[in-house]
Backbone of each chain as nested JSON, in Angstrom:
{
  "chains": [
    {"id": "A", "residues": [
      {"number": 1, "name": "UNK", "atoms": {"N": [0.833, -1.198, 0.0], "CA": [0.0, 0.0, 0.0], "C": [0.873, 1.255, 0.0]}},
      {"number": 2, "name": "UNK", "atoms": {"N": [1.434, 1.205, 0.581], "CA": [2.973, 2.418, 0.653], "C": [3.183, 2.66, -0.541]}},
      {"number": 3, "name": "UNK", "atoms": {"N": [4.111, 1.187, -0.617], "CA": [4.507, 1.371, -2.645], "C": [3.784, 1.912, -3.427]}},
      {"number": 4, "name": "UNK", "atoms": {"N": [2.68, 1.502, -3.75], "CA": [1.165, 2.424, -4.473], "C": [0.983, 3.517, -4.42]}},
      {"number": 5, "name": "UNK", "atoms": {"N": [1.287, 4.161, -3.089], "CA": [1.321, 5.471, -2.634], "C": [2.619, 6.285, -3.255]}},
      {"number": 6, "name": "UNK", "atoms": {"N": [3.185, 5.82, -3.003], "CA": [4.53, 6.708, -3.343], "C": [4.985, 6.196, -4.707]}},
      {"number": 7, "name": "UNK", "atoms": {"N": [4.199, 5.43, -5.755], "CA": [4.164, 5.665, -7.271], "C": [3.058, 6.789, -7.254]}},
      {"number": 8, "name": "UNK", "atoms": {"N": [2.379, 6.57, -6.37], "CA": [0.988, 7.602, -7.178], "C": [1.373, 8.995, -7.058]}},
      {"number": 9, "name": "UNK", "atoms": {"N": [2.251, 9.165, -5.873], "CA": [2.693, 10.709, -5.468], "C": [4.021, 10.557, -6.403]}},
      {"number": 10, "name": "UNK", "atoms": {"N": [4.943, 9.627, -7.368], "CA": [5.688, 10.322, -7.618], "C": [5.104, 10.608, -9.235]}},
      {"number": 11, "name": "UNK", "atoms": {"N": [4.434, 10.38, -9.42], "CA": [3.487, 10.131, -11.147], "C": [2.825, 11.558, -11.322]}},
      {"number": 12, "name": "UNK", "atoms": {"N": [2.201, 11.938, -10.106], "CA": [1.454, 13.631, -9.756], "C": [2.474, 14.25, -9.963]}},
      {"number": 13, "name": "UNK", "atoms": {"N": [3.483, 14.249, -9.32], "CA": [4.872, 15.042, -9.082], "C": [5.323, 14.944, -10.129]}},
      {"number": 14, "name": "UNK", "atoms": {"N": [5.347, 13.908, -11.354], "CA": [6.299, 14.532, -12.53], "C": [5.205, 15.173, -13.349]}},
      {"number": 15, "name": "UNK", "atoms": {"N": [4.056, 14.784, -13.422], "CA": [3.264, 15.345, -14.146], "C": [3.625, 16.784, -13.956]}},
      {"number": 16, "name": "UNK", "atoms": {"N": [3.235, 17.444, -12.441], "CA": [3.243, 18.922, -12.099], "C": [4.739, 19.471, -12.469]}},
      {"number": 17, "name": "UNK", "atoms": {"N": [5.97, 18.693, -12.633], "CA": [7.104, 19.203, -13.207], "C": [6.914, 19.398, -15.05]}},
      {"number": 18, "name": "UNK", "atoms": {"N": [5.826, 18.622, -15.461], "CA": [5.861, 18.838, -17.129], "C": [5.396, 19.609, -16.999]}},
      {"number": 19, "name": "UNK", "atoms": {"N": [4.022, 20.051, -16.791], "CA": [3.338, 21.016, -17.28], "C": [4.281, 22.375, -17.039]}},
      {"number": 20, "name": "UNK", "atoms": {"N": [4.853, 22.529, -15.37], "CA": [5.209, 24.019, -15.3], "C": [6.305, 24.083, -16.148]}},
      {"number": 21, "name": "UNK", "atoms": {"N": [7.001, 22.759, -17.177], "CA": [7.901, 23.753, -18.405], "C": [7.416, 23.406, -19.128]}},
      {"number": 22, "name": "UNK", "atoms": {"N": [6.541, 23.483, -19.247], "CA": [5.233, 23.723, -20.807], "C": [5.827, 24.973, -21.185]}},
      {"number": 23, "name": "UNK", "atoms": {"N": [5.991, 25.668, -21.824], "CA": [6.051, 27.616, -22.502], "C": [5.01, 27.991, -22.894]}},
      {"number": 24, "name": "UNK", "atoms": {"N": [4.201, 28.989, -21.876], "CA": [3.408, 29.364, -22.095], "C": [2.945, 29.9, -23.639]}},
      {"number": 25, "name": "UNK", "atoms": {"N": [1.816, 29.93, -24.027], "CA": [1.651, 30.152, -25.818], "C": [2.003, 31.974, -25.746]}},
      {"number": 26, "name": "UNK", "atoms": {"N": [2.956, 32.095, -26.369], "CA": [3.456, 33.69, -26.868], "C": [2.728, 34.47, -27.899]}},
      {"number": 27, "name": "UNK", "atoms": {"N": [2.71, 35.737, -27.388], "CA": [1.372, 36.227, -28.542], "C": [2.226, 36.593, -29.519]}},
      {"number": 28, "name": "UNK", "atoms": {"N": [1.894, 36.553, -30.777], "CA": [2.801, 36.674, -31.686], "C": [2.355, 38.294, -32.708]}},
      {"number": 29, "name": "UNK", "atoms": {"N": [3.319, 38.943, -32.782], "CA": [3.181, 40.284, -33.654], "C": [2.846, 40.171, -34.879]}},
      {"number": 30, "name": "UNK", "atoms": {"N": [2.62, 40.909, -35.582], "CA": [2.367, 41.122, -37.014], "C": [2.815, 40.938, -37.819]}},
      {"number": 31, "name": "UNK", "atoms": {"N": [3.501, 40.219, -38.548], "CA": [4.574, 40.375, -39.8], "C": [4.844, 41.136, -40.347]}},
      {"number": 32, "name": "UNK", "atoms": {"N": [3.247, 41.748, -40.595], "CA": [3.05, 43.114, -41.812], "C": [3.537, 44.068, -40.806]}},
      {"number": 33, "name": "UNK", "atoms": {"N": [4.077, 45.389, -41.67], "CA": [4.307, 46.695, -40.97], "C": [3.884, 47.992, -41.538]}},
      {"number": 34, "name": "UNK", "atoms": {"N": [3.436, 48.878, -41.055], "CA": [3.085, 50.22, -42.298], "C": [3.619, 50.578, -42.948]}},
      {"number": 35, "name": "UNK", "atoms": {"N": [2.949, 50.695, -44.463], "CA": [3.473, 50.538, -45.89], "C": [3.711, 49.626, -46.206]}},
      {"number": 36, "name": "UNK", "atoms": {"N": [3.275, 47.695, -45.806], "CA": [3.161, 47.356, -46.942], "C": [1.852, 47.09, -47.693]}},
      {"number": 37, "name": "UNK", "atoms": {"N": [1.689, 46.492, -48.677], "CA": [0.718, 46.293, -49.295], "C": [-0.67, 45.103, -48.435]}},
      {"number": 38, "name": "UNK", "atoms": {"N": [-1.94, 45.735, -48.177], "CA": [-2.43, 44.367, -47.556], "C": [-2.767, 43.461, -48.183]}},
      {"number": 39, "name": "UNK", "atoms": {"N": [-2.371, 42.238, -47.331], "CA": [-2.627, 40.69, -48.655], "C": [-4.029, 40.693, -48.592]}},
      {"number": 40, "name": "UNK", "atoms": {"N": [-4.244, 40.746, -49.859], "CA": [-5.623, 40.726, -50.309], "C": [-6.268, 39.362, -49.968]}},
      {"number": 41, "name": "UNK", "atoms": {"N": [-7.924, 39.07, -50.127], "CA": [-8.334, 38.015, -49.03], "C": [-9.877, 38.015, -50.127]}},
      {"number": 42, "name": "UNK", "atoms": {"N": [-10.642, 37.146, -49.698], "CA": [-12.069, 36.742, -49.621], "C": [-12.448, 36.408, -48.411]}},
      {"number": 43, "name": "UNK", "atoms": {"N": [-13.739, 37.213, -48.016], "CA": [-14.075, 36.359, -47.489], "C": [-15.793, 36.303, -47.369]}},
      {"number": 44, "name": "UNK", "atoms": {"N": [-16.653, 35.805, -46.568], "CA": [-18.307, 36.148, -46.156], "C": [-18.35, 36.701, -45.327]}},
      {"number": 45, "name": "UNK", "atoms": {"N": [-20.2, 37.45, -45.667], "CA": [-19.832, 38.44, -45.145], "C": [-21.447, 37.687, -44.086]}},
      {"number": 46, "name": "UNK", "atoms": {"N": [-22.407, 38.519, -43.5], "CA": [-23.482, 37.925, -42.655], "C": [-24.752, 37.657, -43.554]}},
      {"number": 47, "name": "UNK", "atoms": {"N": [-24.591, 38.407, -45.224], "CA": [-25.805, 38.035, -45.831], "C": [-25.203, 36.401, -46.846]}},
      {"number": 48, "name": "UNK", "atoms": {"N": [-24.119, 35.87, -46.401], "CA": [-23.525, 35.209, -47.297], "C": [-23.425, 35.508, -48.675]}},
      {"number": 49, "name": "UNK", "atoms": {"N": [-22.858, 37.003, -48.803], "CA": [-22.076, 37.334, -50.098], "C": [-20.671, 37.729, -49.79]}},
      {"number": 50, "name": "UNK", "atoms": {"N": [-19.589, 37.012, -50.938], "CA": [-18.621, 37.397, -50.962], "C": [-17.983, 38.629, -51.295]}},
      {"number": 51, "name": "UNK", "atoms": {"N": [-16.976, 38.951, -49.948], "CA": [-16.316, 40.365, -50.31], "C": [-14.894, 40.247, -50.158]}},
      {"number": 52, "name": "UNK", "atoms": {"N": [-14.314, 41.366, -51.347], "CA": [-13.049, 40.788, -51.261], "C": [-12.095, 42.414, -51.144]}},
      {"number": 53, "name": "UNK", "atoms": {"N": [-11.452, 42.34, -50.341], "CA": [-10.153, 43.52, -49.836], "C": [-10.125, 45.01, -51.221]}},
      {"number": 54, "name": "UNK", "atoms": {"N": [-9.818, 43.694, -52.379], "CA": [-9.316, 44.504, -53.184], "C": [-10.125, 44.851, -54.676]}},
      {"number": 55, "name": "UNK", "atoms": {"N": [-11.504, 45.006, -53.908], "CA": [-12.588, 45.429, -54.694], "C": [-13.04, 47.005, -54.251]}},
      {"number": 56, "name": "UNK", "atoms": {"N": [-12.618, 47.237, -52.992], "CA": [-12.165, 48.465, -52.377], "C": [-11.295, 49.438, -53.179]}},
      {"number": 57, "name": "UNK", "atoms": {"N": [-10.165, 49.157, -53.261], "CA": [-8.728, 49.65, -54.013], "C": [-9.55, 50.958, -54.81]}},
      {"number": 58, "name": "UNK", "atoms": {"N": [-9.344, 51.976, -54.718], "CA": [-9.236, 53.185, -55.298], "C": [-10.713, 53.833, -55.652]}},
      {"number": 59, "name": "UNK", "atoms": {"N": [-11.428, 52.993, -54.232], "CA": [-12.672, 53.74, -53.519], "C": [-12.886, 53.895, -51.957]}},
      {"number": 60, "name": "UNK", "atoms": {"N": [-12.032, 53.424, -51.334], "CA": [-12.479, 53.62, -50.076], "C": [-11.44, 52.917, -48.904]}},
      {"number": 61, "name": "UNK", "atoms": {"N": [-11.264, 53.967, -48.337], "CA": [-10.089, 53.268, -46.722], "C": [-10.939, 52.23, -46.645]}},
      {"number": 62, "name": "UNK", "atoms": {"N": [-10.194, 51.437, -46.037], "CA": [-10.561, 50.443, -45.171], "C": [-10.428, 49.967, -43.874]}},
      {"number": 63, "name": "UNK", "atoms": {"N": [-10.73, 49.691, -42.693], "CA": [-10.404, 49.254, -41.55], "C": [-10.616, 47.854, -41.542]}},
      {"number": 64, "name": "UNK", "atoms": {"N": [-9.773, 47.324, -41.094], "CA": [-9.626, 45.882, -40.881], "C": [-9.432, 45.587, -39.204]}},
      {"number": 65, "name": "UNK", "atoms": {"N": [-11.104, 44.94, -38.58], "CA": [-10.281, 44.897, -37.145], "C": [-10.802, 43.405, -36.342]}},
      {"number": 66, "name": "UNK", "atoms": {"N": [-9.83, 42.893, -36.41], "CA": [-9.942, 41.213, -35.917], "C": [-10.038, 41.545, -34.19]}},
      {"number": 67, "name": "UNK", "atoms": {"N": [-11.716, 41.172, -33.997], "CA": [-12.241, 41.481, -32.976], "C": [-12.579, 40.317, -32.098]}},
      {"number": 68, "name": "UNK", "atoms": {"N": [-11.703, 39.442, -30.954], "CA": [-11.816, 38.255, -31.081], "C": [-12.649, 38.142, -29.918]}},
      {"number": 69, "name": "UNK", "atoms": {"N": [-13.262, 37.401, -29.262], "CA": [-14.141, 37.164, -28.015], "C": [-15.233, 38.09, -28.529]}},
      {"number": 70, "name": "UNK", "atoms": {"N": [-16.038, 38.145, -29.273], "CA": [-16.846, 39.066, -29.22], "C": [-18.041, 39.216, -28.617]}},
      {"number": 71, "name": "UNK", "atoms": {"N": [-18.397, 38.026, -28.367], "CA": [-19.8, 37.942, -27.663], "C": [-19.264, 38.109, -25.508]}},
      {"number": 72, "name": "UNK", "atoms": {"N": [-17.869, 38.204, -25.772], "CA": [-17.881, 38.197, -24.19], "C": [-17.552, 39.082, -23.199]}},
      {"number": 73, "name": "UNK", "atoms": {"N": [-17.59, 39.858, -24.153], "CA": [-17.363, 41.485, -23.552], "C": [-16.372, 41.689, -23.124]}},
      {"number": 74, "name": "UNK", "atoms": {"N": [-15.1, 41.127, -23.578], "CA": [-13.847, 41.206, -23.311], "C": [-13.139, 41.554, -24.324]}}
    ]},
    {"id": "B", "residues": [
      {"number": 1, "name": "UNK", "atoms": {"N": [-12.952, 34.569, -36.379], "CA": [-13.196, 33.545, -36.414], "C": [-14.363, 32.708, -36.606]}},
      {"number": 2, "name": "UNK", "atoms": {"N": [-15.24, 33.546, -36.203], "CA": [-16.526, 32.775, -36.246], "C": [-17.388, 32.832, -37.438]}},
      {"number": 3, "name": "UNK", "atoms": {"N": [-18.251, 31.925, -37.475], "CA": [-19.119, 31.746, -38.511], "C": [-20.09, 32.662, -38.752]}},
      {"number": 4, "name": "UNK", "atoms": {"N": [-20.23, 32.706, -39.783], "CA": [-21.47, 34.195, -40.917], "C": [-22.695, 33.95, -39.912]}},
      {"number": 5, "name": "UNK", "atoms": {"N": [-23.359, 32.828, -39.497], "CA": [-24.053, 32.446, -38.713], "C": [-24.186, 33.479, -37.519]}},
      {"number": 6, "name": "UNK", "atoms": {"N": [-22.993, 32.998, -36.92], "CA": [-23.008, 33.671, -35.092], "C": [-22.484, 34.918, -35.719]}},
      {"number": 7, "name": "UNK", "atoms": {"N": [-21.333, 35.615, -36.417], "CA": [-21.818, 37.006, -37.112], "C": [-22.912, 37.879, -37.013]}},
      {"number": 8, "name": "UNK", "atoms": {"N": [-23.869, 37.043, -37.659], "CA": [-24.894, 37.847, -38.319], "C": [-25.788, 37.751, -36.832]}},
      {"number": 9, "name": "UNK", "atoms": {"N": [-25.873, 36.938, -35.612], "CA": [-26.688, 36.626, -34.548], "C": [-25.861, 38.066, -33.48]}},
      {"number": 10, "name": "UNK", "atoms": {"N": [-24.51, 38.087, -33.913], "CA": [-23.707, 39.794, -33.072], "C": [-24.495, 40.778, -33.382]}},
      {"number": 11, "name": "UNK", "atoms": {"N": [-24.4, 40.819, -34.618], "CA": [-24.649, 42.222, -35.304], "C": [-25.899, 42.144, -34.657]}},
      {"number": 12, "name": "UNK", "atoms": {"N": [-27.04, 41.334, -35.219], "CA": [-28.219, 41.951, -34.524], "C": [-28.547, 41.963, -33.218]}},
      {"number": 13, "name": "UNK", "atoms": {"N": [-27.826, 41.04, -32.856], "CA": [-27.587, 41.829, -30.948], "C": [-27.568, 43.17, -30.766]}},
      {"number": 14, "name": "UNK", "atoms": {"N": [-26.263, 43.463, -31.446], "CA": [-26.159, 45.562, -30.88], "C": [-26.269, 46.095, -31.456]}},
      {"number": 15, "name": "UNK", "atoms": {"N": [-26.891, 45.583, -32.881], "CA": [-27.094, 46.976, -33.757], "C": [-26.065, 47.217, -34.859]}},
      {"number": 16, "name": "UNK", "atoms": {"N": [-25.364, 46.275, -35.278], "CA": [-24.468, 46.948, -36.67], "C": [-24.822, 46.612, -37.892]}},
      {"number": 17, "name": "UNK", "atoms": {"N": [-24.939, 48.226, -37.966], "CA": [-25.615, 48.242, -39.823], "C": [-24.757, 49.065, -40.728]}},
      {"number": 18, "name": "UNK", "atoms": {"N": [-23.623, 49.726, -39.989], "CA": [-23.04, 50.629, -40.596], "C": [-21.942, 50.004, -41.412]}},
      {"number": 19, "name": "UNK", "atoms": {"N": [-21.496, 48.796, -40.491], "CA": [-20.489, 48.143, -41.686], "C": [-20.386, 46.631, -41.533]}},
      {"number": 20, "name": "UNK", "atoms": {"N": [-19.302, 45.796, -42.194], "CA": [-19.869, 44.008, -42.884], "C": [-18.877, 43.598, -41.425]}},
      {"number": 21, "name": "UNK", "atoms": {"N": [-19.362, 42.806, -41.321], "CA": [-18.708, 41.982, -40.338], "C": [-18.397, 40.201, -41.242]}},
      {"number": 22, "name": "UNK", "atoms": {"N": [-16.919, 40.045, -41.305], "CA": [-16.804, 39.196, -42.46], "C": [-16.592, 37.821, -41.622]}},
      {"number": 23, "name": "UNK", "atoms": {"N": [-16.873, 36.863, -42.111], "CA": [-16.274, 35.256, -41.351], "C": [-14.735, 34.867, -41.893]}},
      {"number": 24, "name": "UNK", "atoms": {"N": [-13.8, 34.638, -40.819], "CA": [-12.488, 33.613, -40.977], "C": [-12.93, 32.799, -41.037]}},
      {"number": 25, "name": "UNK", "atoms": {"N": [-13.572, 31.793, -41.12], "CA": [-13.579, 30.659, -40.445], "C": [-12.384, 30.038, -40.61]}},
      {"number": 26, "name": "UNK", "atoms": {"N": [-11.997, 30.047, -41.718], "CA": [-10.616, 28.458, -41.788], "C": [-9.428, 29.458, -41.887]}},
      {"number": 27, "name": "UNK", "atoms": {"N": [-9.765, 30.71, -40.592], "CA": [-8.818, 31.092, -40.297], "C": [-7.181, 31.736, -40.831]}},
      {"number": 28, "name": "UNK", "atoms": {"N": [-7.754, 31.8, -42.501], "CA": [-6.919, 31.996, -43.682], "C": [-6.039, 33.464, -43.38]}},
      {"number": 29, "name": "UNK", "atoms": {"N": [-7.028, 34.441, -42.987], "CA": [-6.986, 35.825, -42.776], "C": [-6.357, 35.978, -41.593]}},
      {"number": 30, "name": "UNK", "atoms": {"N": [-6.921, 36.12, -40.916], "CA": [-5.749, 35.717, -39.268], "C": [-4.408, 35.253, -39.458]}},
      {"number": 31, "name": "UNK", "atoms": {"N": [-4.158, 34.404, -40.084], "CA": [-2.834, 33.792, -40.208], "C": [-2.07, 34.891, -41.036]}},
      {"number": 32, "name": "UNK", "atoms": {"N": [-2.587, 34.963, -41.762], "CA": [-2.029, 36.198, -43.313], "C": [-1.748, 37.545, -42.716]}},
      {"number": 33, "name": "UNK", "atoms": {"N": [-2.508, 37.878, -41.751], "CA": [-2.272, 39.532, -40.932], "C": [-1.215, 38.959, -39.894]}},
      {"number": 34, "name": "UNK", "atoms": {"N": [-0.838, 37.749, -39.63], "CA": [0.152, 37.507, -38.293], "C": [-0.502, 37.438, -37.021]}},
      {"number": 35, "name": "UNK", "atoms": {"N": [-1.857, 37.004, -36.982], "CA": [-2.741, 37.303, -35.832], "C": [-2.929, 36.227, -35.245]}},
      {"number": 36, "name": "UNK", "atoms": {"N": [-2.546, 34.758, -35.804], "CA": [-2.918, 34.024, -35.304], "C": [-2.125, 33.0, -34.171]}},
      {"number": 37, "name": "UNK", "atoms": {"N": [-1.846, 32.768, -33.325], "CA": [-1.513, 32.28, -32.085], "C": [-1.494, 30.518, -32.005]}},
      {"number": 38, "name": "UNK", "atoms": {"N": [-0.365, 30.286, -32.972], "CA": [-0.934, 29.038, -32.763], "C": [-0.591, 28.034, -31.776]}},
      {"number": 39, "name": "UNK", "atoms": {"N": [-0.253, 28.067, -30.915], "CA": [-0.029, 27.502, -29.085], "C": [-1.338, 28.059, -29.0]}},
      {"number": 40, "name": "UNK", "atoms": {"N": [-2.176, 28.809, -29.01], "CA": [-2.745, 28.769, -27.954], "C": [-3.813, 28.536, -29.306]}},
      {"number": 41, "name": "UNK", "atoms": {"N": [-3.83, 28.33, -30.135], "CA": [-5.173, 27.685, -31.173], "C": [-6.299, 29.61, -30.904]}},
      {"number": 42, "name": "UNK", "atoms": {"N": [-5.673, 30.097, -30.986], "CA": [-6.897, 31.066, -30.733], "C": [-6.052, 32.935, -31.745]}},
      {"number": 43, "name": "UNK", "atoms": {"N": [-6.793, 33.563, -32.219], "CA": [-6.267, 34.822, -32.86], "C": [-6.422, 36.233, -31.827]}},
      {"number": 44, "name": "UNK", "atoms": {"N": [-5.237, 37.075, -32.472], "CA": [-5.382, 37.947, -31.224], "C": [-6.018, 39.124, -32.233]}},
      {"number": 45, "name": "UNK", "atoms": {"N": [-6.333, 39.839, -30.955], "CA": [-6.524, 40.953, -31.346], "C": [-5.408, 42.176, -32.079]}},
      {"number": 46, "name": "UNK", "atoms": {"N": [-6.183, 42.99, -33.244], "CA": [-5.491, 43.748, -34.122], "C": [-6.088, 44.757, -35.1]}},
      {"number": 47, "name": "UNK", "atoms": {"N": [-6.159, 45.73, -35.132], "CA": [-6.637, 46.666, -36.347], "C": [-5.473, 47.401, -37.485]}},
      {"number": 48, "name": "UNK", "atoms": {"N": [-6.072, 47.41, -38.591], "CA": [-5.422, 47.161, -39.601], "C": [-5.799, 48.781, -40.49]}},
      {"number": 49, "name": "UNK", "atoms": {"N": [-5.095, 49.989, -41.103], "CA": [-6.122, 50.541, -41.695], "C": [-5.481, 50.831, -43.061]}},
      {"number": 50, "name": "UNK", "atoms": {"N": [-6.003, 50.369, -44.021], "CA": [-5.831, 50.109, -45.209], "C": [-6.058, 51.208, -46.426]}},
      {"number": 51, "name": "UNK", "atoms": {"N": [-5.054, 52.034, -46.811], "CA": [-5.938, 52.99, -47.729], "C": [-6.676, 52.749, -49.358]}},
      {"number": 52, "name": "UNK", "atoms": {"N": [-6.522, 53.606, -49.707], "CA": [-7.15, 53.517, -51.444], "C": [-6.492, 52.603, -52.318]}},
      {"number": 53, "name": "UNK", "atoms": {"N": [-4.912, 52.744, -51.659], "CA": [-3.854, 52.512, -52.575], "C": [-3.754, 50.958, -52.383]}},
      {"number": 54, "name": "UNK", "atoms": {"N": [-4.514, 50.831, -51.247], "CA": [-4.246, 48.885, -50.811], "C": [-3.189, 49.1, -49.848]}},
      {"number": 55, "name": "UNK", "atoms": {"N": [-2.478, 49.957, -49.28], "CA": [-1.289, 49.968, -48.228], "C": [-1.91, 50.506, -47.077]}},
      {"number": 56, "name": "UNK", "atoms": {"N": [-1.326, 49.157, -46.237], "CA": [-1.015, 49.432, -44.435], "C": [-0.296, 50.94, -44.433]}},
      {"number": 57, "name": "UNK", "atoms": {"N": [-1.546, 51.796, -43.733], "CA": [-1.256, 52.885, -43.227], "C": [-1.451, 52.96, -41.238]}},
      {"number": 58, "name": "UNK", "atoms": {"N": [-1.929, 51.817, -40.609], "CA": [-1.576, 51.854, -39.405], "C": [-1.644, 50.307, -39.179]}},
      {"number": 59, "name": "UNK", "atoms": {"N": [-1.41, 50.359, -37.627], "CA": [-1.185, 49.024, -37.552], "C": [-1.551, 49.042, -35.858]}},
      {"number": 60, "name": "UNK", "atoms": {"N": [-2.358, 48.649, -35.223], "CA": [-2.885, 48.31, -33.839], "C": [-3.194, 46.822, -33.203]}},
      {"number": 61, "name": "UNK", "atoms": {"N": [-2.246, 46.85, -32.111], "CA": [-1.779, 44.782, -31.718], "C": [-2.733, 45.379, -30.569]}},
      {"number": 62, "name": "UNK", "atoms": {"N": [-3.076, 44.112, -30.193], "CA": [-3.256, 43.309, -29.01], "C": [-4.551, 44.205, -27.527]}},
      {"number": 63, "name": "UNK", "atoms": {"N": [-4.267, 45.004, -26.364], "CA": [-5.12, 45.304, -25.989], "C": [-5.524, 46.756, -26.54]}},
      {"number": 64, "name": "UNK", "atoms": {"N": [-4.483, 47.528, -27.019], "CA": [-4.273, 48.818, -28.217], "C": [-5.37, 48.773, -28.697]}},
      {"number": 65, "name": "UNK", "atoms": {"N": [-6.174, 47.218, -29.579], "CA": [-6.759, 48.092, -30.555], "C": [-8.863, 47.639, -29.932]}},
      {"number": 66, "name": "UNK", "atoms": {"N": [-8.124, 47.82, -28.908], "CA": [-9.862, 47.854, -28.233], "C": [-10.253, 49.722, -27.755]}},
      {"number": 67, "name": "UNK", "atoms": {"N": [-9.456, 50.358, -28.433], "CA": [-9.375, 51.575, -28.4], "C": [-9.394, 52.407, -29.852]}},
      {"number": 68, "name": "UNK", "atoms": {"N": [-10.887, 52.924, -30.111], "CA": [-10.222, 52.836, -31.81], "C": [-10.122, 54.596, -32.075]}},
      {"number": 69, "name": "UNK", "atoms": {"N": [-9.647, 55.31, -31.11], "CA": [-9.143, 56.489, -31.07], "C": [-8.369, 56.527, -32.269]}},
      {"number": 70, "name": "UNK", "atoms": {"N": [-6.796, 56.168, -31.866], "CA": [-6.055, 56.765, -33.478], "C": [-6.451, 55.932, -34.65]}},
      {"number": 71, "name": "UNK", "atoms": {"N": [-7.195, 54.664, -34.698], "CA": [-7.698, 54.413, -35.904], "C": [-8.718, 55.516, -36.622]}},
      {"number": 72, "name": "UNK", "atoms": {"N": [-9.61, 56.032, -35.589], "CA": [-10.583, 56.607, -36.556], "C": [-9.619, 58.268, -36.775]}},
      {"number": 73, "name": "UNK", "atoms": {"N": [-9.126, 58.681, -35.984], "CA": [-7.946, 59.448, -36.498], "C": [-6.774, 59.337, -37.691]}},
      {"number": 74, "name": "UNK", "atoms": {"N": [-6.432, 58.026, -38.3], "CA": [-5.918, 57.961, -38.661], "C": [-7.025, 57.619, -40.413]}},
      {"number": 75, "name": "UNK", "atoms": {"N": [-7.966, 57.214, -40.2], "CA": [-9.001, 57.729, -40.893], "C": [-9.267, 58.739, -41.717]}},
      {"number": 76, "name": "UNK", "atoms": {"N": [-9.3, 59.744, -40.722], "CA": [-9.545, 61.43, -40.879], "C": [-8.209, 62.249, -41.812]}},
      {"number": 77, "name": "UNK", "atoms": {"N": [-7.132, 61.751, -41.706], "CA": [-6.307, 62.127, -42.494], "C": [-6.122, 61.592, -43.604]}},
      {"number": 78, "name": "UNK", "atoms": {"N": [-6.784, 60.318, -43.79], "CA": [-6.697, 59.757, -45.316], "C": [-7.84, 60.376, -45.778]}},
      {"number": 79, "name": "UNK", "atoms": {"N": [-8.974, 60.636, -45.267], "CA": [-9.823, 61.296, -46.026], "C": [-10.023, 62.73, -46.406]}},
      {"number": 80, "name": "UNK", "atoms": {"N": [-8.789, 63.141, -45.514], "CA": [-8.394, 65.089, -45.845], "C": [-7.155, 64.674, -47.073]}},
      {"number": 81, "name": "UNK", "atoms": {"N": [-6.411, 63.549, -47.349], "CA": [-5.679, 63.66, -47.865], "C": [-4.327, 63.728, -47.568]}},
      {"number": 82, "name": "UNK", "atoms": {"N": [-4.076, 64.07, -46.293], "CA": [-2.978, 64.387, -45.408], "C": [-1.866, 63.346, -45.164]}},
      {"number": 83, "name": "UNK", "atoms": {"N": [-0.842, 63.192, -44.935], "CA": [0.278, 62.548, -44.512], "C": [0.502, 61.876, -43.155]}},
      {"number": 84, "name": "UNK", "atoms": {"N": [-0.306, 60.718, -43.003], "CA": [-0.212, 60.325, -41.752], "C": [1.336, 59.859, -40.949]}},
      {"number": 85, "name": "UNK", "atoms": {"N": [1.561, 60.467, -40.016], "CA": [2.751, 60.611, -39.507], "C": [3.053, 58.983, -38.995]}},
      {"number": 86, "name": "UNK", "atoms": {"N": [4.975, 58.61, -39.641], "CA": [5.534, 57.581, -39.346], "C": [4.992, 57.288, -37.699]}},
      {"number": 87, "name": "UNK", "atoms": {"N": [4.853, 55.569, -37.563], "CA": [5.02, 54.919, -36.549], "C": [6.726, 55.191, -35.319]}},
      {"number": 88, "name": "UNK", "atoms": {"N": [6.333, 55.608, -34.389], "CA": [7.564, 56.076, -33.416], "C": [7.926, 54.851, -33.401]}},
      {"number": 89, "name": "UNK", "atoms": {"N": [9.635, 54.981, -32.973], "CA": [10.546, 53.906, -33.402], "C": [10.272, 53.363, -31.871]}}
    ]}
  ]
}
């Protein structure tokens, strides 16, 4: 019963040593930088018609804003 | 990320009619702007503002662009025409 015990506590114990050197996931920056060109895209839109970046081009700014959690008010 | 579906179920939650709210789903776009996080399987936040010409004229990461002050500023000078001033080093 001991033995059992002290596999089971040392099995917890390496587990809790993997995870804490897991590396946490790093947020990663942009590639793009101002001035370059934006990679043009497709995509849908909420009436399911396609719109595409560069149907815009030499009518209208654009804002592009990847709004993530949206329903959670965060 | 989400689907045209739950999209279109936002918008008419609060009211947006003024502009498209588009679907990633397969996450193509996210990846392509550098937004996407892949350890943690999830995209971050980012605003992007794009002029006439098709060129990144600003660029807003992470909790920055839950603030859309100098975006819509930076707006206002593409539509006067004006020279929006370099990103500080």
């Amino acid at each position: 019963m001991k033995r059992i015990s002290f596999a089971a506590l040392l099995l917890a114990l390496s587990c809790i040593i993997a995870a804490a050197q897991t590396p946490a996931p790093v947020a990663p920056t942009a590639k793009l930088k101002v001035g370059d060109m934006a990679p043009d895209f497709t995509l849908t839109d909420t009436a399911g018609q396609k719109v595409k970046l560069s149907d815009f081009r030499g009518k209208n700014n654009v804002v592009l804003a990847f709004y993530v959690f949206a329903f959670t008010g965060g | 990320m989400d689907s045209r579906f739950s999209n279109k179920a936002y918008a008419e939650k609060i009211g947006i009619t003024s502009f498209q709210l588009l679907s990633d789903w397969g996450r193509t776009v996210t990846k392509q702007y550098g937004l996407f996080n892949e350890a943690g399987g999830y995209g971050n936040r980012g605003t992007f503002v794009v002029d006439k010409e098709g060129k990144i004229q600003q660029i807003v990461l992470d909790n920055m662009a839950i603030d859309p002050t100098s975006t819509l500023e930076t707006c206002s000078l593409l539509e006067k025409k004006l020279v929006v001033a370099p990103p500080k080093p």
